[in-house]
VOZA-926116 format. One record per residue (C-alpha): x, y, z; residue in one letter. Coordinates in pm, 1 decimal. Last residue first. Layout:
N
{x: X y: Y z: Z code: a}
...
//
This chain:
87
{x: 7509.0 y: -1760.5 z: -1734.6 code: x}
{x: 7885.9 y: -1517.3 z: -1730.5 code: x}
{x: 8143.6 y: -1526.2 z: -1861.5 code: x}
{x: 8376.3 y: -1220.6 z: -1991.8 code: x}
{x: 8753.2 y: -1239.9 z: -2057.8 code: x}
{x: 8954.4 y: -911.0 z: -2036.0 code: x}
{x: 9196.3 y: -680.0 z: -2193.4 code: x}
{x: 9276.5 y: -330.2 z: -2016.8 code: x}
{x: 9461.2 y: -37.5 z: -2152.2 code: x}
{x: 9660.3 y: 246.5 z: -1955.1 code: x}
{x: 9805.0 y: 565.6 z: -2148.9 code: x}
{x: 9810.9 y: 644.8 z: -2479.0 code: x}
{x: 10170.5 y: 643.4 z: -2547.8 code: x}
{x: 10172.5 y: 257.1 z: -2384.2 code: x}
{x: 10071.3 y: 115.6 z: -2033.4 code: x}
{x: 9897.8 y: -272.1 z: -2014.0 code: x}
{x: 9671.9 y: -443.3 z: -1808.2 code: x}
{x: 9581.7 y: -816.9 z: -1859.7 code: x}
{x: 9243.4 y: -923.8 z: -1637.8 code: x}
{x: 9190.3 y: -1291.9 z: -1717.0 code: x}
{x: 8873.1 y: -1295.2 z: -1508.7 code: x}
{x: 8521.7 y: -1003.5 z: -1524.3 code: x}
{x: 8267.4 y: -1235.8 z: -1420.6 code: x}
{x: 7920.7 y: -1162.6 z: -1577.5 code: x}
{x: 7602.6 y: -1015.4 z: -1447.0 code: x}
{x: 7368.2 y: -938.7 z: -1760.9 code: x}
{x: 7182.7 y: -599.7 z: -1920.2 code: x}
{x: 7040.7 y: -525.9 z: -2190.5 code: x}
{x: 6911.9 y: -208.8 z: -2288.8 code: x}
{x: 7053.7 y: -157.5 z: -2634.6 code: x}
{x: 7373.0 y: 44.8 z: -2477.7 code: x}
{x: 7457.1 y: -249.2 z: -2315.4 code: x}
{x: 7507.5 y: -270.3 z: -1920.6 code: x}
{x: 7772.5 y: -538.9 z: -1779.2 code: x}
{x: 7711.3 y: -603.0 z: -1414.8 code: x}
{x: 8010.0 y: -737.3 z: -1273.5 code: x}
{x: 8190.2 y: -976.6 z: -1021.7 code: x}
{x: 8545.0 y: -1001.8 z: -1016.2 code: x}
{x: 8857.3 y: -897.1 z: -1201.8 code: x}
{x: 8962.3 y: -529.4 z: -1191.0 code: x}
{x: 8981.1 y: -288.3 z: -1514.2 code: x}
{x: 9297.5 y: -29.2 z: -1540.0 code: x}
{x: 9129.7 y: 221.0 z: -1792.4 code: x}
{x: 9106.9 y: 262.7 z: -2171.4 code: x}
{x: 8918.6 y: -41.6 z: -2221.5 code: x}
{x: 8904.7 y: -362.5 z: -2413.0 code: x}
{x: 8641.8 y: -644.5 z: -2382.8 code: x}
{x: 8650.2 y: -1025.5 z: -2432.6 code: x}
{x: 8331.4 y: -1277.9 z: -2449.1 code: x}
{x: 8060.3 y: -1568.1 z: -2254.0 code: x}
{x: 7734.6 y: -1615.5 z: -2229.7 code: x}
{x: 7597.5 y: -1890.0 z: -2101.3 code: x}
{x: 7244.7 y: -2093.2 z: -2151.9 code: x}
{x: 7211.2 y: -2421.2 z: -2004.4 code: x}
{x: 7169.3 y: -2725.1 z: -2189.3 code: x}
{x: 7428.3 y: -2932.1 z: -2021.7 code: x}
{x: 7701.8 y: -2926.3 z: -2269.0 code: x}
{x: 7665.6 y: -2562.3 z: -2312.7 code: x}
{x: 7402.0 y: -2346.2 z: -2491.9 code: x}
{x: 7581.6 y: -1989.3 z: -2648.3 code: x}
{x: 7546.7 y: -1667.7 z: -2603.5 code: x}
{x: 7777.7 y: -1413.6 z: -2747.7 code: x}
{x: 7998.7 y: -1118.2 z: -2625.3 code: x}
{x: 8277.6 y: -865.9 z: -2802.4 code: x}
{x: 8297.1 y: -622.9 z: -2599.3 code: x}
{x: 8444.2 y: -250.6 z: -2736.0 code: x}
{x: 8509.9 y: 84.1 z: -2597.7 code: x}
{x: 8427.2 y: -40.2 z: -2224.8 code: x}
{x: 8375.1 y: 211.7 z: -1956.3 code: x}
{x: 8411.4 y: 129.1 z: -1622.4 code: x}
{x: 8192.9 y: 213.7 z: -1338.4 code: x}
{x: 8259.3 y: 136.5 z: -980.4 code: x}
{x: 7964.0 y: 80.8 z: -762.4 code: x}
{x: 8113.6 y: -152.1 z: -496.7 code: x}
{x: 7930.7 y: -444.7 z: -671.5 code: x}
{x: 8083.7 y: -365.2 z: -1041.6 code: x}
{x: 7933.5 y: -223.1 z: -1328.0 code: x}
{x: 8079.9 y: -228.9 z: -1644.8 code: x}
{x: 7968.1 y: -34.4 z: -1957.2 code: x}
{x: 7903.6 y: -173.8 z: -2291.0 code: x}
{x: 8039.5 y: -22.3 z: -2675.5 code: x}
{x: 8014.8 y: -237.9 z: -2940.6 code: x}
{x: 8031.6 y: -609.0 z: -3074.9 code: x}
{x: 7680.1 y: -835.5 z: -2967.0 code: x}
{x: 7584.5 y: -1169.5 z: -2977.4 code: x}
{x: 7296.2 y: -1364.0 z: -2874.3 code: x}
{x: 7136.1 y: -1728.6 z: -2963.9 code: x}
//
């Protein structure tokens, strides 16, 4: 089993980069004995839902779907809370 809590980096197909200031990911074995991983992530950006590469700064590196996008804007500018899956 995995889990990390840090920093990560999001890339998506088109090439966009986004920044993450913290992810919160772990891997877990589901009903049918495949491995998934699954988390939430913040950012100080407006972050998109779809399909991802998420980059760790410890090397690894995992495609994940970026869903339950929830954007918000407050003193500090635009923030970005989202659900993480990926197998």
């Amino acid at each position: 089993m995995f889990s990390y809590s840090g920093p990560a980096r999001l890339v998506y197909a088109d090439g966009d980069t986004v920044e993450l200031e913290r992810v919160d990911l772990i891997e877990t074995v589901n009903d049918g004995g495949m491995w998934q991983l699954s988390g939430a992530g913040t950012a100080m950006a407006e972050l998109s839902g779809g399909e991802a590469r998420i980059k760790l700064p410890t090397g690894g590196e995992a495609e994940v779907l970026v869903a339950n996008v929830r954007v918000s804007e407050g003193v500090n500018g635009v923030s970005s809370t989202v659900t993480l899956l990926g197998n």
